[in-house]
C-alpha positions in Angstrom: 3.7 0.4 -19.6 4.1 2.4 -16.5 2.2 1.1 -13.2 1.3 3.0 -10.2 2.1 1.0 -7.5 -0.3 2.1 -4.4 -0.8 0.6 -1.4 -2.0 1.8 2.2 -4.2 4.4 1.8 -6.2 3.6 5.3 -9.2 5.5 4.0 -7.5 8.9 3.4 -9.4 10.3 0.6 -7.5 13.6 0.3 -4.2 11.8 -0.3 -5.5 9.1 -2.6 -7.2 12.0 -4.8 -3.8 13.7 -4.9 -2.4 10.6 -5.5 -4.3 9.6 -8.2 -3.7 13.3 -10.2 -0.2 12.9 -10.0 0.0 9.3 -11.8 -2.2 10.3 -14.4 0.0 13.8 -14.6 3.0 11.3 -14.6 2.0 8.6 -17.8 0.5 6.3 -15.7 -1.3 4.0 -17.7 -2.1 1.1 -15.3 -2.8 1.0 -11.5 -2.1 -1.5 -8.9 -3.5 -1.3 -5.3 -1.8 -3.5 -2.7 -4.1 -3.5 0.1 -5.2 -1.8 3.2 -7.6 0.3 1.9 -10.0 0.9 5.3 -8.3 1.0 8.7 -7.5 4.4 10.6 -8.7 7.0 7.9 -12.4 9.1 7.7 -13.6 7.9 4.7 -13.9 4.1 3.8 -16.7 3.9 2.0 -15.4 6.4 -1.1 -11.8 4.7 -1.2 -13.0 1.4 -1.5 -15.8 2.5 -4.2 -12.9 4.0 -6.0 -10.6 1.3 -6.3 -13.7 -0.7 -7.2 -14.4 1.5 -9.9 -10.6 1.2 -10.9 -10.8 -2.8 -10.7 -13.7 -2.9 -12.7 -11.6 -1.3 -15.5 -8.8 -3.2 -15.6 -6.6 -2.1 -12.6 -5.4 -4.9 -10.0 -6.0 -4.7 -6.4 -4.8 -7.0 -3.4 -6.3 -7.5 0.0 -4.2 -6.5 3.0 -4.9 -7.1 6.8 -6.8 -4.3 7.8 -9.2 -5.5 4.9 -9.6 -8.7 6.0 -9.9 -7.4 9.6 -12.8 -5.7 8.6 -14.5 -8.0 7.0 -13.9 -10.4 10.2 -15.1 -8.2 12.6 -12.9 -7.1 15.8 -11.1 -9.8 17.7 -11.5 -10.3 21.5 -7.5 -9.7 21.6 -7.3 -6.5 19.7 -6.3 -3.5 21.9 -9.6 -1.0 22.5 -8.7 1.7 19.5 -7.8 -1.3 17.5 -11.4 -2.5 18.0 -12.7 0.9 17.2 -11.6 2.0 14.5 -12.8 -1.5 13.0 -16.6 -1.3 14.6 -16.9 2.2 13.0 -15.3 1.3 9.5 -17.7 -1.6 9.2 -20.5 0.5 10.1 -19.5 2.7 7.5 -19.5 -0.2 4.8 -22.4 -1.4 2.9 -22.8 -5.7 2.2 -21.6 -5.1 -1.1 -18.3 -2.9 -0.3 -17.3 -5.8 2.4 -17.7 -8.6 -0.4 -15.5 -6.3 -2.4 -12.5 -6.8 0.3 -13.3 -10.1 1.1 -13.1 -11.5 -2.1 -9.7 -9.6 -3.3 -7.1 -11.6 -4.0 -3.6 -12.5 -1.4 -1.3 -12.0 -4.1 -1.2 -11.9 -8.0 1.5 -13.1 -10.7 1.9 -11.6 -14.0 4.9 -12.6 -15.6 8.1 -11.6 -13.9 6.0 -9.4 -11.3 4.1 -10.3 -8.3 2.1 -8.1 -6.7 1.2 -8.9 -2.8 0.1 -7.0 0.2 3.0 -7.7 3.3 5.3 -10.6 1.5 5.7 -13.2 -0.9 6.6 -16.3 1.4 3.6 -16.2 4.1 0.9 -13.6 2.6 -1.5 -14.3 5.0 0.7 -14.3 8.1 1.2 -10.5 7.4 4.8 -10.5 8.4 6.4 -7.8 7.5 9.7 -6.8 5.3 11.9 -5.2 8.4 15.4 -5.8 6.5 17.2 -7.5 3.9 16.7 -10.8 5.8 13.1 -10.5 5.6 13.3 -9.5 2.2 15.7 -11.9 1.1 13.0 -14.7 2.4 10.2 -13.0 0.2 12.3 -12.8 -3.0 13.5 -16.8 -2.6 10.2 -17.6 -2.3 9.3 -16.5 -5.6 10.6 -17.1 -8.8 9.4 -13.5 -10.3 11.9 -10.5 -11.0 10.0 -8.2 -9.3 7.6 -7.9 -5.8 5.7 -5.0 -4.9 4.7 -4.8 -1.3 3.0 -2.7 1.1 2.2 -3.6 4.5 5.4 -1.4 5.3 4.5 2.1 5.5 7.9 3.6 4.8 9.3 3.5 1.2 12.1 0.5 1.1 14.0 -1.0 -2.0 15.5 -4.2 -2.1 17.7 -6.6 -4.4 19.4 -9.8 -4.6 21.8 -11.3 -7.0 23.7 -14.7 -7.3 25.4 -14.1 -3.8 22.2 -14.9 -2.1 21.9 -12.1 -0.1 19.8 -9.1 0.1 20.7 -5.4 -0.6 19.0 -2.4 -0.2 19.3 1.0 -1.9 17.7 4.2 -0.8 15.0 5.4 -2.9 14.9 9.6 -3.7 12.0 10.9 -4.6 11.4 11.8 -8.3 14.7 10.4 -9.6 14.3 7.0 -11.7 16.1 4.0 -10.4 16.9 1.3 -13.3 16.6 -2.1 -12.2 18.7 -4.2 -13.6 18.1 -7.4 -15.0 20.9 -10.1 -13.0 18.9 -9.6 -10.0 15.6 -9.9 -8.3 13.7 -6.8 -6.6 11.3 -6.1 -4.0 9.8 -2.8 -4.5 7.6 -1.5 -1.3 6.4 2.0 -2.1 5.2 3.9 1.2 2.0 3.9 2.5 -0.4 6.6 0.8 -2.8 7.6 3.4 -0.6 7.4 6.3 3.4 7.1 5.6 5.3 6.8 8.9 9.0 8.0 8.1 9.1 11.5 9.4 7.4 12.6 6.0 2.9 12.9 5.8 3.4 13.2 2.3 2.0 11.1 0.7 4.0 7.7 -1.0 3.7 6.5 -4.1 6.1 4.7 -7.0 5.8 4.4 -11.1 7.1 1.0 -12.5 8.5 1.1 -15.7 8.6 -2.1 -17.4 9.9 -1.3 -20.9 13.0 0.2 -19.5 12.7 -1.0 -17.0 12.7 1.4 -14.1 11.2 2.4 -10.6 10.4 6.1 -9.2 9.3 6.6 -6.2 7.3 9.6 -5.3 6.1 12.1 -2.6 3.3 13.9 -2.9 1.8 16.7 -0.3 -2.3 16.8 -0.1 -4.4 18.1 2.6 -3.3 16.8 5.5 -5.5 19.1 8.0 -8.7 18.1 6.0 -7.7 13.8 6.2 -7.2 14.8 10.3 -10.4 16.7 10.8 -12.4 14.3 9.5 -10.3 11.9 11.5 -11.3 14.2 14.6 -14.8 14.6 13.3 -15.3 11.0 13.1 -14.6 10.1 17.2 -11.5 8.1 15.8 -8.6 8.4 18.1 -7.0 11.4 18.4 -3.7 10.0 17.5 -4.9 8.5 13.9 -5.5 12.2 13.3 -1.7 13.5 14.7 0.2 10.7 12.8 -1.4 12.2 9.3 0.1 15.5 10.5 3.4 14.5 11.4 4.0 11.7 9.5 4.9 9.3 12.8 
């Protein structure tokens, strides 16, 4: 079975859409979305209907913090955009699309794979996988093979054997990385709606679990279209230059 492993796609329509295409062009016959589906992006409303849709027919989806934010409501310590962007994405919500968030899971097990939105040993302290120590920590604190994070919006790929101690290889786009099975791995694929490596392409990765294998993926989409809707919106300016330049 190959899984598309999605996650951050901040209400960016135009790159889950192109997102979407190219999983389905790629075999894709299973979908997992690891949270953070509002937060920063235009269009709320038709991201989360869409994964709901998804869910509905059998695909998994996580809650991250930007989810749970907006369910919540703004905090009286959150910065001024912060509180914002949340205000208009709840306004933008209907009852039914906020129960949807608030009732999505921290994490999921499946086997040898857990599926969770920042990492495995505090999922609702939203730390986040910075290194190998981090990641180390997330992968002792499971007993599963395999993690797939987001939370991080930059693709990262990390392992641990027997030595207890963390490496970390450097993902390529398009070419398939076979995981081995003496170690454990913690898989975080790139944000979708708004990757911050240099790179506004888009992030995704394909699991492979016959073989098994992980490919990680870039894919372009209309980036001016996701910002002028951004711009449209009243959302800070700088929500709409970070889908542009990728920072």
């Amino acid at each position: 079975m190959k899984t598309a492993l999605i996650t951050d796609i901040h209400a960016n329509r135009e790159a889950l859409e192109a997102v979407l295409a190219h999983a389905h062009g790629n075999g894709a016959t299973a979908l997992a979305f690891l949270g953070d589906f509002v937060g920063y992006g235009a269009d709320p409303a038709w991201v989360v209907d869409t994964v709901r849709d998804f869910v509905a027919t059998g695909a998994l989806a996580i809650q991250g913090n930007h989810d749970l934010a907006t369910v919540l409501g703004p905090s009286p310590e959150m910065r001024h955009d912060a509180k914002a962007v949340i205000d208009w994405t709840r306004s933008k919500l209907s009852a039914e699309q906020l129960a949807f968030l608030d009732e999505l899971p921290l994490s999921l097990r499946y086997g040898e794979k857990l599926f969770v939105h920042a990492n495995a040993y505090a999922p609702a302290a939203w730390d986040y996988v910075l290194n190998s120590e981090f990641a180390l920590r997330s992968m002792l604190a499971t007993p599963c093979r395999y993690t797939f994070c987001g939370h991080m919006h930059q693709p990262r790929l990390f392992h641990a054997g027997s030595a207890s101690r963390a490496g970390e290889a450097l993902p390529k786009p398009g070419a398939p990385i076979a995981l081995k099975q003496d170690r454990q791995w913690l898989i975080i694929p790139g944000s979708a709606g708004q990757p911050r490596d240099g790179n506004p392409d888009a992030c995704y990765a394909l699991f492979d679990d016959e073989v098994p294998s992980i490919i990680y993926f870039r894919v372009p989409y209309d980036h001016e279209a996701a910002a002028g809707k951004v711009r449209s919106a009243g959302l800070p300016l700088r929500l709409a230059s970070r889908l542009l330049s990728g920072h």
